[in-house]
C-alpha positions in Angstrom: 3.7 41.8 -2.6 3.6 45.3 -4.4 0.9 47.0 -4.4 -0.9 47.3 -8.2 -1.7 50.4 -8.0 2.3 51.4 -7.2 3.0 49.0 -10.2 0.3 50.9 -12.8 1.9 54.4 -11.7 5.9 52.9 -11.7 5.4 51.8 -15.3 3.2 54.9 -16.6 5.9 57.2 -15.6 8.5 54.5 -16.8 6.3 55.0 -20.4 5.9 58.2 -20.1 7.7 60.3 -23.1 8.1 63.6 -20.5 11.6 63.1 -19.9 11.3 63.4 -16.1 13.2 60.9 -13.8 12.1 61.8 -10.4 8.5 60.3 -10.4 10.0 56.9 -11.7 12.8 56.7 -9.3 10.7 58.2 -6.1 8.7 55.3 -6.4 11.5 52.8 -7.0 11.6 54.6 -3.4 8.1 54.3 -2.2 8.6 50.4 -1.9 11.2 50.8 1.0 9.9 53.9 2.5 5.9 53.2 2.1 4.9 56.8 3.5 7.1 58.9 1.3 6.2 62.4 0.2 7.3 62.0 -2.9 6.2 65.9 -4.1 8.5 67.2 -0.9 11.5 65.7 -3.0 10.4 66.6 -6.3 10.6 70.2 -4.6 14.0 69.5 -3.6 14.9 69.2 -7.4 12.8 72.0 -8.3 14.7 73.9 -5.7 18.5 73.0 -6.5 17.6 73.1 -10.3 16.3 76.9 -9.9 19.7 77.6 -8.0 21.5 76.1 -10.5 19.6 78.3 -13.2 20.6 81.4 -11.8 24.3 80.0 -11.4 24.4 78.6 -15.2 23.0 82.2 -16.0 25.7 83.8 -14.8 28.5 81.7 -16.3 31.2 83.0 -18.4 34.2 81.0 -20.2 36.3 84.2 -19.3 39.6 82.6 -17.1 38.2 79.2 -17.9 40.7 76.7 -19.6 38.1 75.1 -22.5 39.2 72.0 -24.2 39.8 72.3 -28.0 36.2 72.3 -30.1 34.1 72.7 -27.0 31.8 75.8 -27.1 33.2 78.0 -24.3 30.1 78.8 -22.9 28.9 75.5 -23.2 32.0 74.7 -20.7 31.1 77.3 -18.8 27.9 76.1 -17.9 28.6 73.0 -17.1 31.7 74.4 -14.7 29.2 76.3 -12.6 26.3 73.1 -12.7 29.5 71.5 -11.5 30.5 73.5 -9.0 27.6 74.3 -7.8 26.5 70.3 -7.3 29.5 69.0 -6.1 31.5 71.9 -4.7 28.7 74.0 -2.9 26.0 71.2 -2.1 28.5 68.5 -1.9 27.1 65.5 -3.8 29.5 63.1 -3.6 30.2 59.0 -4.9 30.1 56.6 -2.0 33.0 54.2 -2.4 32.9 53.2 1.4 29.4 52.0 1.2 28.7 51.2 -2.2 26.4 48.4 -2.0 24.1 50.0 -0.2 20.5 50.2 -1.1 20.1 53.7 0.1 22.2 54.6 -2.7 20.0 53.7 -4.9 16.5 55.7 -3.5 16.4 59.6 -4.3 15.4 60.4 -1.5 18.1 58.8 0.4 20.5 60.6 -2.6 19.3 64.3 -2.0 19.1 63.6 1.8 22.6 62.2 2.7 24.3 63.9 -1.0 25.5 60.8 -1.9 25.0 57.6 -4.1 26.3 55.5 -7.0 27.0 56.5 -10.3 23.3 56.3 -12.1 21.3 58.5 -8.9 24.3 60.8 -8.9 23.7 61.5 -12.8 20.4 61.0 -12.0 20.1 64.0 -9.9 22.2 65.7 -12.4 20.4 65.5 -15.2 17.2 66.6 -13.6 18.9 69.6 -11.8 20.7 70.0 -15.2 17.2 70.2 -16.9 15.5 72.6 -14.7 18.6 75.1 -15.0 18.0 74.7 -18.7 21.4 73.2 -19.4 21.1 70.5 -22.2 23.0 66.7 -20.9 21.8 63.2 -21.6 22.9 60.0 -19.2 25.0 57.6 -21.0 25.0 53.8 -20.4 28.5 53.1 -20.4 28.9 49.5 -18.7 29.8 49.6 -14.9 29.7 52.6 -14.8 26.9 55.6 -15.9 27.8 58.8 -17.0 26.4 61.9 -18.2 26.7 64.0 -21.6 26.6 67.2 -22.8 26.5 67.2 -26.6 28.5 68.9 -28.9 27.1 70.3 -32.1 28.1 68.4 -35.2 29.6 69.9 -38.4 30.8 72.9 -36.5 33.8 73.5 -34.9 32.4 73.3 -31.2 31.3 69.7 -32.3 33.3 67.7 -29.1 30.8 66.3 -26.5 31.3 67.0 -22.6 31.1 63.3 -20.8 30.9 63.9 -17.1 31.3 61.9 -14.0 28.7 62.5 -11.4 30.2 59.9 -9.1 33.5 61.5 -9.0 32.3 65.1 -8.2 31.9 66.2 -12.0 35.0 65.3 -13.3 35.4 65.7 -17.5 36.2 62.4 -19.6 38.2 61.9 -22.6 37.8 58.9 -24.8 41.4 57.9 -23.9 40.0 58.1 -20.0 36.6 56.5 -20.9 38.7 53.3 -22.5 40.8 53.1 -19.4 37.6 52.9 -17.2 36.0 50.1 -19.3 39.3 48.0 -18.9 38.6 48.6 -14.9 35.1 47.8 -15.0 35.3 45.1 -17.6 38.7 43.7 -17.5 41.8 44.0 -19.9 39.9 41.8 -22.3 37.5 44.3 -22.7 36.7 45.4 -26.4 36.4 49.0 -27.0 33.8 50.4 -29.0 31.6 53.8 -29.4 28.6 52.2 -29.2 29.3 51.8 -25.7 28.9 55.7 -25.4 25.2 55.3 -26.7 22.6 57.6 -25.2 19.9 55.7 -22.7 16.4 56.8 -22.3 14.0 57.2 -19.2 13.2 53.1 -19.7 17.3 52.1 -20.0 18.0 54.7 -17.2 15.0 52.9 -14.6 15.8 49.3 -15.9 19.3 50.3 -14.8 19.0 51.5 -11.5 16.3 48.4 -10.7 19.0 45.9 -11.6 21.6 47.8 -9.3 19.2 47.8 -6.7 18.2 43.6 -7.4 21.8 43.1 -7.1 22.6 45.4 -3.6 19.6 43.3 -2.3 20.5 39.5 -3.3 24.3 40.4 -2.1 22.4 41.3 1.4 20.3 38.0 1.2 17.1 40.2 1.1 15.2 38.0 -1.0 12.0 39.5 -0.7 13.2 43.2 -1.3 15.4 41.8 -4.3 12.0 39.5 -5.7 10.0 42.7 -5.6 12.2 44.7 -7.5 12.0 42.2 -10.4 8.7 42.2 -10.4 9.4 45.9 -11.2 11.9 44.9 -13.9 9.2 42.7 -15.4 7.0 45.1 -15.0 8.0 47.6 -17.5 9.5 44.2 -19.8 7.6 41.2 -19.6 9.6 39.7 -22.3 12.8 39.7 -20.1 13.8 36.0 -19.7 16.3 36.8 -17.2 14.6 38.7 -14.8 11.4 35.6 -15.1 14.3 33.2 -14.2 15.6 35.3 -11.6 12.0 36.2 -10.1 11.6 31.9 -9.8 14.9 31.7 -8.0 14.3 34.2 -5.9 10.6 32.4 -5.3 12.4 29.5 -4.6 14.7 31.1 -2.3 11.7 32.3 0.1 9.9 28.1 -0.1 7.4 29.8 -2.3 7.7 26.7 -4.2 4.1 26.8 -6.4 5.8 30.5 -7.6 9.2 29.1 -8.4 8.0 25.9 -10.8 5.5 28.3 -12.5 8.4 31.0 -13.2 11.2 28.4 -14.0 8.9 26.2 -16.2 7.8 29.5 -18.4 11.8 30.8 -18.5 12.5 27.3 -19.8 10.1 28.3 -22.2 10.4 31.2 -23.2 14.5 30.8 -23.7 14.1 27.5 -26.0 15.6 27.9 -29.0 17.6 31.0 -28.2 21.2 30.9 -29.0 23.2 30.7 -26.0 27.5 30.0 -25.1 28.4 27.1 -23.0 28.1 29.3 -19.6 24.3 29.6 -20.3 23.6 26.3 -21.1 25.0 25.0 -18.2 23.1 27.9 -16.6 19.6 26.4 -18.4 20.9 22.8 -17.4 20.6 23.8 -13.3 17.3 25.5 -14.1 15.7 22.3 -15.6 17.2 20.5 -12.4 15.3 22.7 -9.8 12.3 22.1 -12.0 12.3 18.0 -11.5 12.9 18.8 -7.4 10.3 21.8 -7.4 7.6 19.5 -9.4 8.5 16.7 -7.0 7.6 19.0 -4.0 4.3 20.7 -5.3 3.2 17.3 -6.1 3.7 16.4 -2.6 1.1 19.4 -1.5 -1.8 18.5 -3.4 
């Protein structure tokens, strides 16, 4: 079980309106590496981000091929963040081992230089941060990316949207469409809502599901059920992550866990509208229920 005390402090820095990622994410960390020093890695950021300042300092659009209605020293900016992350320190997106877990601790990501998508932009954003340099993460499905916004009603008003998992590299709309259709099929329905800004509590949620999912795909049950405690943690109201918690309670024979989890999902999702898929999914739920009730019956 997680500690409470790592639970209070995971969900005050989830709350917190500082716009700091590290402390949340370090002790996303903490659970798989109990003895951490978290403050050694949050002086790796403060390291690389004061690099980075006295790179972005320097930077000049002079030679630099700027995209139309992006400020030029904007672009320049972010080309020597860029190259200064990806070329120099060689933070790079793990295709080979994507699934892994380790991709998903800081620590892990500022130690080996590589990760997924969200820890890449991640470490962007907070290196971005401390060299003064303006970007935002983006929740774009499948795959997270990071912004650097233009300013509207002027003629530098076109936003910078940058790939941290792919060394940096600058997307169009036109490229951004063509990576939903890969993520999310041909059926997939564009829209720029899907470009929508996420905060510190969308940016954690995200990276605890990631992590839930690298878990249950490695049959680590436990690992995966205390993440969702963490998911629950910061949103009790989230009937999916309640269902998945008694699943994943049922998964490990804790069977008194599982009935009190399902029973309260069943709950909680009655009356909300749901498609055949889920209905079916609420059908298989009410099934376990019957067995579950059947066994803790049996131990009393």
């Amino acid at each position: 079980m997680l500690a409470p005390g790592l639970v209070h402090r995971f969900v005050a820095a989830t709350r917190d309106p500082d716009p700091g990622l590290a402390e949340p994410a370090l002790l996303i960390a903490a659970i798989a590496y109990p003895t951490l020093d978290m403050a050694a890695y949050v002086a790796r950021l403060d390291a690389l981000g004061g690099e980075a300042a006295r790179r972005v300092a320097g930077a000049s659009p002079d030679g630099l091929d700027v995209p139309p209605h992006v400020d030029p020293l904007a672009f320049a900016r972010i080309t020597a963040l860029n190259e200064y992350l990806f070329v120099e320190e060689r933070f790079a997106g793990n295709d080979t081992e994507y699934d892994d877990p380790r991709n998903s601790f800081l620590n892990d990501v500022l130690d080996r230089r590589t990760g997924i998508p969200i820890t890449l932009a991640l470490v962007y954003i907070e290196v971005a941060r401390r060299a003064g340099v303006l970007v935002e993460g983006v929740n774009f499905p499948g795959h997270f990316l990071v912004r650097h916004r233009g300013t509207p009603g002027t003629r530098y008003s076109r936003d910078l949207l940058i790939d941290a998992h792919h060394r940096g590299a600058l997307l169009s709309e036109q490229m951004c469409r063509e990576l939903l259709a890969r993520q999310a099929g041909d059926g997939a329905v564009w829209d720029p809502h899907l470009l929508a800004r996420a905060g510190k509590p969308q940016i954690v949620a995200r990276m605890l599901l990631n992590l839930k999912r690298a878990y249950v795909r490695l049959y680590s049950f436990q690992q995966a059920r205390d993440i969702t405690e963490l998911l629950l943690a910061i949103d009790p109201s989230a009937v999916t992550e309640l269902r998945d918690r008694g699943l994943l309670a049922y998964h490990l024979s804790d069977f008194a866990s599982a009935l009190r989890d399902l029973e309260s999902y069943l709950q909680m999702s009655r009356g909300l509208e749901m498609d055949e898929e889920q209905r079916d999914e609420q059908a298989r739920i009410w099934e376990h229920v019957k067995t579950l009730r059947k066994r803790v019956a049996s131990f009393n």
